[in-house]
MDAnalysis code that builds the backbone (N, CA, C; Angstrom):
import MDAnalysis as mda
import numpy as np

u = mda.Universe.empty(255, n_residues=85, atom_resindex=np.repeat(np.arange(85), 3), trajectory=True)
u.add_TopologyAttr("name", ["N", "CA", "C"] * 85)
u.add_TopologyAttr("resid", np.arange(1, 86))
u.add_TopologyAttr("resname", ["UNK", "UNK", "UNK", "UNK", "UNK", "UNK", "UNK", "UNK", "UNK", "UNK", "UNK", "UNK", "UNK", "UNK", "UNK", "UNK", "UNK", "UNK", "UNK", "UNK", "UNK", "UNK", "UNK", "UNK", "UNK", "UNK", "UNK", "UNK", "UNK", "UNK", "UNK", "UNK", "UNK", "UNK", "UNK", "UNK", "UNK", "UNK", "UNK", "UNK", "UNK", "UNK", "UNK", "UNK", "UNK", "UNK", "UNK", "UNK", "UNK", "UNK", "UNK", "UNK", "UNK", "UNK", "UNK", "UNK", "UNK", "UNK", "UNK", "UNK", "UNK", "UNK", "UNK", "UNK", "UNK", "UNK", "UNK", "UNK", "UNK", "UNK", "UNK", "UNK", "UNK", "UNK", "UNK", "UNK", "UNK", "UNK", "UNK", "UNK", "UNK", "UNK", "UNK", "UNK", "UNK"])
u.atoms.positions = np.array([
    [-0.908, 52.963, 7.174],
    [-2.152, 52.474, 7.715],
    [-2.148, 50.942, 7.658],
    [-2.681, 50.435, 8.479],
    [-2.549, 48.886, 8.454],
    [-3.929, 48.346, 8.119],
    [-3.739, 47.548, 7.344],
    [-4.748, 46.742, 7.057],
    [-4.983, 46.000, 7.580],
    [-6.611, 45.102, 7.420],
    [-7.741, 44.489, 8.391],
    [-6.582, 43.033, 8.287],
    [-5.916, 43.159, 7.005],
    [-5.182, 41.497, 6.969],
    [-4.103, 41.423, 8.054],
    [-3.496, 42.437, 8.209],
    [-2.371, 42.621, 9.047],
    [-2.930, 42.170, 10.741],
    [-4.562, 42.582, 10.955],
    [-4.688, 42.540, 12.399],
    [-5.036, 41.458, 12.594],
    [-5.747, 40.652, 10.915],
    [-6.314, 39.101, 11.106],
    [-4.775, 38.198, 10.910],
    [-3.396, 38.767, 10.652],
    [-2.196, 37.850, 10.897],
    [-2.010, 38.242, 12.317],
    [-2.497, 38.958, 12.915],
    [-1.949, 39.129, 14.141],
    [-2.828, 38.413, 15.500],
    [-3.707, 38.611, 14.853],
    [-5.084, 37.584, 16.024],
    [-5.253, 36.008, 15.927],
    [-4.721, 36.077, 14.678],
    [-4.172, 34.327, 14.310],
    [-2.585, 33.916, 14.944],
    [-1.871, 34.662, 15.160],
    [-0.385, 34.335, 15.803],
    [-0.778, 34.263, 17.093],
    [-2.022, 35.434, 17.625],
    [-1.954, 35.186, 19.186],
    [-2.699, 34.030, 19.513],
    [-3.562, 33.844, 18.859],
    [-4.129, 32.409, 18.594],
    [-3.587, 31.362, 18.826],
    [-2.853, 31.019, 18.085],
    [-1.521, 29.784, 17.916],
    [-0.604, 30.113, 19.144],
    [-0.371, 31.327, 19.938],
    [0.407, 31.302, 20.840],
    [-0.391, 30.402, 21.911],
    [-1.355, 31.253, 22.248],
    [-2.437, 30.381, 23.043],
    [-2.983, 28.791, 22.906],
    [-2.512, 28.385, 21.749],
    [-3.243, 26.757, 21.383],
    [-1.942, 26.411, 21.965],
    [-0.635, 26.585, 21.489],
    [0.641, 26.255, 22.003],
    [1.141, 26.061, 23.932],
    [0.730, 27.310, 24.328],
    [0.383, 27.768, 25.633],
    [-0.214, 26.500, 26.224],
    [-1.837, 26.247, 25.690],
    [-2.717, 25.450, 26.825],
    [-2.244, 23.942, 26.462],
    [-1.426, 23.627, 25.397],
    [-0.683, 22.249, 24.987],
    [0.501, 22.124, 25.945],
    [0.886, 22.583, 26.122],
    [2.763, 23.178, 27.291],
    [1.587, 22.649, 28.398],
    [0.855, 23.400, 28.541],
    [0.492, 23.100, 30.402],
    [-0.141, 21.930, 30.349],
    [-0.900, 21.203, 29.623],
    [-1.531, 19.693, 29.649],
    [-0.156, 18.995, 29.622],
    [0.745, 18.990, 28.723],
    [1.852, 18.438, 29.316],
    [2.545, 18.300, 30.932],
    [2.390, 19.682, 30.894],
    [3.398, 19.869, 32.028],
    [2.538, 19.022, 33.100],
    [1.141, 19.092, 33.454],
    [0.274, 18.832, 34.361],
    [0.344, 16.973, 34.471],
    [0.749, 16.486, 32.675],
    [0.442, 14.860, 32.837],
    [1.689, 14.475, 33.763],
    [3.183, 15.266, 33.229],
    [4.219, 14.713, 33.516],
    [4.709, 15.096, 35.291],
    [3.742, 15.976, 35.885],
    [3.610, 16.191, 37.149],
    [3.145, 14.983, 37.597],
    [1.479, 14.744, 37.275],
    [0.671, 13.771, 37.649],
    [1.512, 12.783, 37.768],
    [2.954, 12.013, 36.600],
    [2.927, 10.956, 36.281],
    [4.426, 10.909, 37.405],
    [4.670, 11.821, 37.828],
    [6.454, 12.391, 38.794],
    [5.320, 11.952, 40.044],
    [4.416, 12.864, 40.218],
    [3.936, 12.333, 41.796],
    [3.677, 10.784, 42.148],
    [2.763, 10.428, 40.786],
    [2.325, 8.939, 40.923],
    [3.711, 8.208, 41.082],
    [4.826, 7.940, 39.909],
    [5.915, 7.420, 40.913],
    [6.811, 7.345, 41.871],
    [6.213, 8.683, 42.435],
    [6.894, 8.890, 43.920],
    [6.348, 8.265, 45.187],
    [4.443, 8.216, 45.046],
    [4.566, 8.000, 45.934],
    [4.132, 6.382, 45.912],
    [4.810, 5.408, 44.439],
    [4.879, 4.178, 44.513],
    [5.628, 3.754, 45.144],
    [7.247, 4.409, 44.680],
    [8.588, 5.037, 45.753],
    [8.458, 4.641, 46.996],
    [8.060, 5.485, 47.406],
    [7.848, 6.003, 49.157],
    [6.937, 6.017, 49.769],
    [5.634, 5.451, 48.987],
    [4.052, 5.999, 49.244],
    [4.357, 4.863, 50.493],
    [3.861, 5.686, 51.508],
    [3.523, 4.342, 53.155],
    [2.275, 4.374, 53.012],
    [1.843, 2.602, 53.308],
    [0.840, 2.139, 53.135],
    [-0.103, 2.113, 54.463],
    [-1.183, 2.871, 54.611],
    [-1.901, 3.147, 55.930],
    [-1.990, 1.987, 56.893],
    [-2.389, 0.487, 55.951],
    [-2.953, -0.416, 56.223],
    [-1.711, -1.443, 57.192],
    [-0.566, -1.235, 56.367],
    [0.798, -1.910, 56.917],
    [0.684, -1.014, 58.457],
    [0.925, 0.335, 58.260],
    [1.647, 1.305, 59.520],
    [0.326, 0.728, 60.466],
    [-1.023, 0.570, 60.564],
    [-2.113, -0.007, 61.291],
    [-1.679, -0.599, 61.709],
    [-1.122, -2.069, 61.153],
    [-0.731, -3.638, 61.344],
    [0.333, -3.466, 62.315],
    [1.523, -2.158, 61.985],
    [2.987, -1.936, 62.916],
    [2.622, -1.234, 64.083],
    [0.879, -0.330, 64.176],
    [0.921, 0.195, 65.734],
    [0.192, -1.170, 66.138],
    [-0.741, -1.937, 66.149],
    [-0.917, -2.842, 66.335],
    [-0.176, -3.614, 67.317],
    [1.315, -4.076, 66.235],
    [1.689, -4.843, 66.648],
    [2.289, -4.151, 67.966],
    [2.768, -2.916, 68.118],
    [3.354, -2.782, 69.237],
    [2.624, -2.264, 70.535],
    [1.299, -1.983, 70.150],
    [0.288, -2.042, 71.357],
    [0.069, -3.531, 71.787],
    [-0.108, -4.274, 71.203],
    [0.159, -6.089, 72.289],
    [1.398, -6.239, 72.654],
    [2.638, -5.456, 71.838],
    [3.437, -6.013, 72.818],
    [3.638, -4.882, 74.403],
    [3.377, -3.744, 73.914],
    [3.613, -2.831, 75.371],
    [2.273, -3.711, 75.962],
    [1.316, -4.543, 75.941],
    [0.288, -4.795, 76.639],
    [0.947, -5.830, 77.330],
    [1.632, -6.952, 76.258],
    [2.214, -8.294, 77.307],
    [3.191, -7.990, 77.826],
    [4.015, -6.680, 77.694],
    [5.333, -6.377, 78.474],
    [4.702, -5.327, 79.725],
    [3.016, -5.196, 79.674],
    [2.614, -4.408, 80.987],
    [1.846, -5.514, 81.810],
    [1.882, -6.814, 81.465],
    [1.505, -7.751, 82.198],
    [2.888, -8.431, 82.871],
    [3.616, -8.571, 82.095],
    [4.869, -9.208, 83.076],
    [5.584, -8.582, 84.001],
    [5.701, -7.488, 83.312],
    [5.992, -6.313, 85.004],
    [4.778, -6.199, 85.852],
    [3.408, -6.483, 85.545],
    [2.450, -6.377, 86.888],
    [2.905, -7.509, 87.858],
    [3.232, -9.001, 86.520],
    [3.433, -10.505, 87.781],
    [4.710, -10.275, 88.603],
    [6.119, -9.972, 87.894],
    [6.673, -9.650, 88.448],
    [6.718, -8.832, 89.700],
    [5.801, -7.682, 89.310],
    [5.768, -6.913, 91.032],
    [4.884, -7.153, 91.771],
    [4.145, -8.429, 91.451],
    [3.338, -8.948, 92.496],
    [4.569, -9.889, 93.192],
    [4.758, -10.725, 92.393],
    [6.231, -11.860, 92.809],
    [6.874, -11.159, 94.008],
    [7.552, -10.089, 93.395],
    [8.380, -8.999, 94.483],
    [7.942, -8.658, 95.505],
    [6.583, -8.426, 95.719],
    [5.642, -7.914, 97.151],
    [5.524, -9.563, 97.506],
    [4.937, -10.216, 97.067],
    [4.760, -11.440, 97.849],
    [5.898, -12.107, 98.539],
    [7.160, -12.031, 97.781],
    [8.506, -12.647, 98.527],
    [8.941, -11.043, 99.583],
    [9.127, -10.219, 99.117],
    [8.809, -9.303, 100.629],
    [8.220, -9.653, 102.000],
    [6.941, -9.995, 101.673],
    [6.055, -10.225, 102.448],
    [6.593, -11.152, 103.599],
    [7.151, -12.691, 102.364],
    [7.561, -13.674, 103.030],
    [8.671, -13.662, 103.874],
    [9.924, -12.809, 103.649],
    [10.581, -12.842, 104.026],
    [10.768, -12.243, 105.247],
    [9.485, -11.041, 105.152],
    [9.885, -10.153, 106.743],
    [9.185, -10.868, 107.478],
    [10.225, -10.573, 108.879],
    [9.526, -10.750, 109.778],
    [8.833, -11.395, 110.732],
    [8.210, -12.419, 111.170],
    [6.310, -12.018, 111.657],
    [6.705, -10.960, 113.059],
])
């Protein structure tokens, strides 16, 4: 027959398994937290830069859609001149 001491060593081990248990996962969770945070110091792309880089290449497709407009005005106008009357 087992005694009440035997079930109070046994509810105290599962005890300590469990204090052990929720200590493992606060670990595990900081050293995640602390793997992501230097990853994405790493590699993290900065919204504000990639803004600044579409930016920059919407003025330039804008001044490279103005010099092909003068240009193909240039081109129709010396057309023009050349044919004909």
């Amino acid at each position: 027959m087992k005694t009440p001491g035997h079930f109070g060593n046994i509810a105290g081990a599962i005890g300590q398994e469990n204090a052990d248990a929720s200590a493992n996962q606060t670990t595990q969770q900081q050293v995640v937290a602390q793997a992501t945070s230097l990853r994405d110091q790493i590699s993290g792309v900065s919204l504000n830069q990639e803004a600044v880089t579409v930016m920059q290449f919407q003025q330039a497709y804008q001044a490279t859609s103005q010099v092909l407009t003068v240009l193909s005005n240039l081109t129709s106008t010396l057309i023009n001149l050349i044919q004909p009357f």
